[in-house]
C-alpha positions as CSV (number, residue, x, y, z in Angstrom):
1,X,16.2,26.8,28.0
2,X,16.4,25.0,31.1
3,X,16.4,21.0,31.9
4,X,13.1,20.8,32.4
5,X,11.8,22.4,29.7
6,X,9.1,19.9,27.9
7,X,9.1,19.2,24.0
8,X,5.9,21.0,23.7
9,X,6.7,24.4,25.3
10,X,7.7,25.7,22.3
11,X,4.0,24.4,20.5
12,X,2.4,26.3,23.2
13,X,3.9,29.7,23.8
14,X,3.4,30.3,19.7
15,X,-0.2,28.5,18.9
16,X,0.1,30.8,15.7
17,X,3.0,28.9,14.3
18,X,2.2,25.5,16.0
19,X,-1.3,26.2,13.5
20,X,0.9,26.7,10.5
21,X,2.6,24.1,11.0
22,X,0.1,21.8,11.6
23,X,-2.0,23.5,8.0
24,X,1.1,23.0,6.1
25,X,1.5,18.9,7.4
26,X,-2.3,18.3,6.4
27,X,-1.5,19.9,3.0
28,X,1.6,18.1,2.2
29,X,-0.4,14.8,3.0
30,X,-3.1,15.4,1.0
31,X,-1.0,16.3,-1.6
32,X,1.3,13.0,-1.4
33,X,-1.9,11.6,-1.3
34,X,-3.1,12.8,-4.6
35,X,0.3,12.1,-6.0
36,X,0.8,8.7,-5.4
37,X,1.4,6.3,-8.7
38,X,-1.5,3.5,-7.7
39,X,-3.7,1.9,-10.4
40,X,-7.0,1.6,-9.7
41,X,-7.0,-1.8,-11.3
42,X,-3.5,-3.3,-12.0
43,X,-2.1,-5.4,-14.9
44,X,-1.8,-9.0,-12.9
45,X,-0.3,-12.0,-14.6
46,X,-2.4,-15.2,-12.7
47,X,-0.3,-17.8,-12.4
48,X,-1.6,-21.1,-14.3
49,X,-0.6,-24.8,-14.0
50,X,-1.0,-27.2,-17.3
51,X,-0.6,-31.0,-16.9
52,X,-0.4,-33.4,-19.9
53,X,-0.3,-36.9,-19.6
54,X,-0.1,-39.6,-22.4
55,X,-1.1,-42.7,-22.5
56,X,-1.2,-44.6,-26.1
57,X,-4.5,-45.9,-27.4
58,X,-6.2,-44.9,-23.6
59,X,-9.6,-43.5,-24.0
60,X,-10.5,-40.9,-21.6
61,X,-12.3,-43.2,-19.7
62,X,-9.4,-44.6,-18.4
63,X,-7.2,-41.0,-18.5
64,X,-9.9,-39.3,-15.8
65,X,-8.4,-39.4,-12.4
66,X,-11.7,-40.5,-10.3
């Protein structure tokens, strides 16, 4: 093989093989693809805030911010 030989020369002498190859990559995607552990609708904890305020014989009146 000489120096100027390019990356694809060996894709193009054998098309036969390069089409194997190129079957057997679209099959091993599509079966990854299949494979994969994803949830169609995943378990999610939201995350929630809680404020308490006192204020001794307040009515809410006075406890409502606006």
């Amino acid at each position: 093989m000489s120096m100027n030989a390019s990356i694809s020369a060996p894709f193009i002498r054998r098309p036969i093989a390069t089409s194997l190859l190129a079957v057997a990559v679209l099959f091993g995607g599509v079966l990854g693809y299949w494979l994969l552990p994803i949830s169609a609708l995943p378990q999610v904890d939201f995350p929630t805030i809680q404020v308490t305020t006192q204020l001794p014989g307040a009515s809410p009146d006075t406890m409502r911010p606006w």
